[in-house]
C-alpha positions in Angstrom: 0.0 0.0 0.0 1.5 3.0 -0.9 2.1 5.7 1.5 0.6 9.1 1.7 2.9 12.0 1.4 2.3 15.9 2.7 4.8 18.6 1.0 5.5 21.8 2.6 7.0 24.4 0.9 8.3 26.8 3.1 9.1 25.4 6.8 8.5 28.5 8.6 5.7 29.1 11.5 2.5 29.0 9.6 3.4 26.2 7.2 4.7 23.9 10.7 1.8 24.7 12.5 -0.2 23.5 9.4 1.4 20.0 8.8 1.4 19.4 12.9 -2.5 19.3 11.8 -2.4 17.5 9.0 0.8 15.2 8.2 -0.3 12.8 11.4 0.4 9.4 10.7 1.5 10.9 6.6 5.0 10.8 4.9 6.2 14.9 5.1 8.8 16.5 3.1 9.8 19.6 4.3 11.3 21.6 1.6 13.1 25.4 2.0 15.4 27.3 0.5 18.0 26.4 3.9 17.9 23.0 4.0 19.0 23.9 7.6 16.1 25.5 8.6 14.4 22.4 7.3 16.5 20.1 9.1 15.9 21.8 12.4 12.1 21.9 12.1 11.8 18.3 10.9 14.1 17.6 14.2 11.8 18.9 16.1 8.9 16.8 14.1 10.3 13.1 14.5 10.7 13.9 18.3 7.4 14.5 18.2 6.4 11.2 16.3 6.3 12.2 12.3 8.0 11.1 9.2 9.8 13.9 7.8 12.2 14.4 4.8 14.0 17.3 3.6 15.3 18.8 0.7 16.4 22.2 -0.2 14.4 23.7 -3.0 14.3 27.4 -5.1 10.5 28.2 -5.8 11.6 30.4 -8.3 14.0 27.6 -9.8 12.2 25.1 -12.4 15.2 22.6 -12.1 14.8 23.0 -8.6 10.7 22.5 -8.0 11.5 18.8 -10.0 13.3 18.2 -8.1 10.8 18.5 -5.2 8.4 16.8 -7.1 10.8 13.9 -7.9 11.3 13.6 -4.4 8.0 13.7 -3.2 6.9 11.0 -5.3 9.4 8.8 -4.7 8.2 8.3 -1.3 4.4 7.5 -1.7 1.0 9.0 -3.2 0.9 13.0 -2.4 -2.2 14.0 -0.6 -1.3 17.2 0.5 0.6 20.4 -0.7 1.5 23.6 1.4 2.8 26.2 0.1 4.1 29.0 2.3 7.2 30.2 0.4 7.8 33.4 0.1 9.2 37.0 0.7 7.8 40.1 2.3 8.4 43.9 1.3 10.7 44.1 3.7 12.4 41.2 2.8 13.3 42.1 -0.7 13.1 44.1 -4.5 10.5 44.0 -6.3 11.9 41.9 -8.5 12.7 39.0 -6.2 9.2 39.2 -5.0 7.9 38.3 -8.3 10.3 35.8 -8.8 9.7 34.0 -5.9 6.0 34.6 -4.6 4.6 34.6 -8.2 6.4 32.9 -10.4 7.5 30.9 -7.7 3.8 29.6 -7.0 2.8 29.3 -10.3 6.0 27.0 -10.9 5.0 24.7 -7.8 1.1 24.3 -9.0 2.5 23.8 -12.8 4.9 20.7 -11.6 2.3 19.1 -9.0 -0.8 19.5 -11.5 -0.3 16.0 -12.7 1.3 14.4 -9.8 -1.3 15.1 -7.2 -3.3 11.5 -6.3 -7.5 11.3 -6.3 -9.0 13.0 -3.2 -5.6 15.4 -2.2 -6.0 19.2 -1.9 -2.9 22.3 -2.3 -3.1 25.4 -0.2 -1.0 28.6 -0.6 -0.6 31.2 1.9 -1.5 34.8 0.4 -2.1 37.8 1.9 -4.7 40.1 3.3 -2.8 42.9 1.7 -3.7 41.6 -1.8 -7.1 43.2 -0.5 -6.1 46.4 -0.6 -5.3 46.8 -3.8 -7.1 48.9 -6.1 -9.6 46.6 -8.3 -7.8 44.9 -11.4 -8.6 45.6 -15.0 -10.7 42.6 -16.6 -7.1 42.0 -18.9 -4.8 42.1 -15.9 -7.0 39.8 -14.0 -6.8 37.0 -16.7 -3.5 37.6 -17.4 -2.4 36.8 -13.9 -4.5 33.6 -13.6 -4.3 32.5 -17.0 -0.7 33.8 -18.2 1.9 31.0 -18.7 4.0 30.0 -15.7 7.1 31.7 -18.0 5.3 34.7 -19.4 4.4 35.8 -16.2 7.5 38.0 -15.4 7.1 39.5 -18.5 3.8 41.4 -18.6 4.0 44.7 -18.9 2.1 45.7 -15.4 4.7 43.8 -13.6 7.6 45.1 -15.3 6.7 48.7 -14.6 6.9 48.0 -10.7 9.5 49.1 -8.7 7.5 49.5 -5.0 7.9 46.3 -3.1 4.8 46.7 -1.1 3.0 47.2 -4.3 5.2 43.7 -5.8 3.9 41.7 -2.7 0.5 42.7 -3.1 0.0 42.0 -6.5 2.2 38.9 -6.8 -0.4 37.3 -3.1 -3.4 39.0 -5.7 -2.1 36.5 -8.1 -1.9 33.6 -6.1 -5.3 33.9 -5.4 -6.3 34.2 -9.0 -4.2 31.1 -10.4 -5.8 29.5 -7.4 -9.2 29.8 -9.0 -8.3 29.4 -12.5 -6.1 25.8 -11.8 -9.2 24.4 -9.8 -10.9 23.9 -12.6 -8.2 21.8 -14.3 -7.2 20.2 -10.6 -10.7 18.9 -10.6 -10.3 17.0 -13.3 -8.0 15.1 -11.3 -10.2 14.8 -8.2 -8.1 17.1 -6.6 -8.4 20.4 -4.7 -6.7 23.7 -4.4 -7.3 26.9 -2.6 -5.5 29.8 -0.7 -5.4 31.5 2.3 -5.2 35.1 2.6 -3.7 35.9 6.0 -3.6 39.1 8.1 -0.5 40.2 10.9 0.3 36.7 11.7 2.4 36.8 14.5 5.9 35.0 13.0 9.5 35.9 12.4 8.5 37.6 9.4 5.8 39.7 10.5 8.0 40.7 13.1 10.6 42.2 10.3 7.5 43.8 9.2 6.4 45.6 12.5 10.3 46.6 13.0 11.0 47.5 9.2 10.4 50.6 7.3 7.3 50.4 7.2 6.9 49.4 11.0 4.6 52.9 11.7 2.0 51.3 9.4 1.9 47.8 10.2 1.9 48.8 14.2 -1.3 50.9 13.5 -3.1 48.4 11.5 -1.8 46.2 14.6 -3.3 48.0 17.2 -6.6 49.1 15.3 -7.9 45.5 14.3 -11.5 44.8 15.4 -10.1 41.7 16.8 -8.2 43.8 19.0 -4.6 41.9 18.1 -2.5 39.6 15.7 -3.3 36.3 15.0 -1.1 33.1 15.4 -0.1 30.6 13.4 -2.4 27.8 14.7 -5.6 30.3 13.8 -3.9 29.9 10.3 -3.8 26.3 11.0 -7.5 25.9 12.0 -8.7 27.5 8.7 -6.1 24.9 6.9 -7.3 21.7 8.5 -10.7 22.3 7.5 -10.1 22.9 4.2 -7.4 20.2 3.4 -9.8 17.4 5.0 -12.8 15.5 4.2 -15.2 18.1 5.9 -13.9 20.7 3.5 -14.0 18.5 0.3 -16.3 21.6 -1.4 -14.4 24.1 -0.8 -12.1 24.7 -4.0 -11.0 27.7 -5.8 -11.4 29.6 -2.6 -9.3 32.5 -1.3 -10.0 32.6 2.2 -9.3 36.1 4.1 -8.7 35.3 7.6 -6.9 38.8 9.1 -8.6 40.0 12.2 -10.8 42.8 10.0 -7.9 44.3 8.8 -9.3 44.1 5.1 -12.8 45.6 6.6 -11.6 48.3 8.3 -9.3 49.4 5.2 -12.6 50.1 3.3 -15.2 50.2 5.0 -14.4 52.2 8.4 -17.1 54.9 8.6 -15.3 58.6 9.7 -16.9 61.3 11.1 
């Protein structure tokens, strides 16, 4: 019988807390761009009980994501994808934040497409600031779920952008677009795909966030949330459970917003 396999792109907070949900009893490959910040978190996973693997991998490396997927099927029938790979404004150019939260995604759902068994699902982390944008034009819209994986660097509106915040939230708006398109042909398959769009998420990298450039900002939107704080990783991970098991086998195509009001209060705070 073969054995069911979980990847995890990505082994920071949010994507651990995720696969502590879902990889019980499962085959998991923990792949990152450090294979030694894999290594230490999948330490940490066999002490607690799992099967982990690891593997370095470049989302924003074709050769690379084969790699991956090599890998992963080499060690059973995949049932579960998690991607949580990425970089934040702070992070990097705008540039690199196309490369590897854009094109990096579309990469990983091009090479798992036809790999993915009957009944598995995919999840990608997005953002709650790919709500603030300014609404899309029809064109843009399908050309970001629709574009080739190796055309998409090269449309025009991505070109022209040098902001990084404005990189980030387009490349997590086009997550959740490809998302919807590739459920259509993931169904065909029997398999499912959706995203989540997180709010201030309280992990290493939100914490460069709150201490960056733009830490005024994010500590506002911090301390104004209807929720009245930040979220942690295992509220991320409740949302993910449900979606990646049986009792959230119709959900599909779905970008969920789960960010504390953040997105609310952005447009729809009445002022006096």
């Amino acid at each position: 019988m073969s054995k069911e396999v979980i990847v995890l792109s990505g082994s920071g907070a949010i994507g651990i807390a995720i696969v502590r949900r879902i990889a019980v009893g499962k085959v998991l490959l923990l792949a990152d761009l450090k294979i030694e910040q894999a290594e230490k978190q999948a330490q940490e996973l066999r002490n607690a009980g799992f099967n982990v693997h690891t593997i370095a991998c470049d989302v924003s490396n074709r050769e690379s994501v084969n790699k991956l997927v090599e890998t992963a099927t080499g060690l059973g029938k995949i049932m579960g994808l998690v991607n949580t790979a990425g970089v934040s404004p702070s992070q990097a150019s705008a540039q690199r934040i196309f490369e590897v939260d854009l094109y990096g995604n579309a990469l990983l759902f091009d090479a798992f497409s036809g790999v993915m068994a009957k009944g598995s699902s995919a999840l990608v982390i997005g953002s709650q600031s790919s709500h603030r944008l300014d609404p899309l034009t029809l064109e843009q819209t399908k050309a970001l779920a629709l574009t080739p994986t190796e055309a998409l660097l090269d449309l025009p509106f991505i070109k022209e952008v040098n902001d990084s915040l404005k990189a980030y939230q387009l490349a997590k708006r086009g997550n959740a677009l490809r998302v919807q398109a590739e459920a259509v042909n993931w169904g065909h398959r029997g398999a499912r795909i959706n995203c989540i769009s997180a709010g201030i998420i309280h992990t290493p990298l939100a914490n460069e966030e709150l201490n960056g450039d733009r830490k005024d900002f994010y500590r506002k939107m911090l301390k104004e949330l209807p929720v009245g704080r930040g979220g942690s990783p295992d509220e991320i991970a409740n949302l993910a459970e449900l979606i990646m098991s049986e009792k959230g086998a119709y959900i599909t195509g779905s970008d969920m917003l789960i960010d504390g009001g953040a997105t609310a209060k952005f447009w729809w705070e009445l002022t006096n």
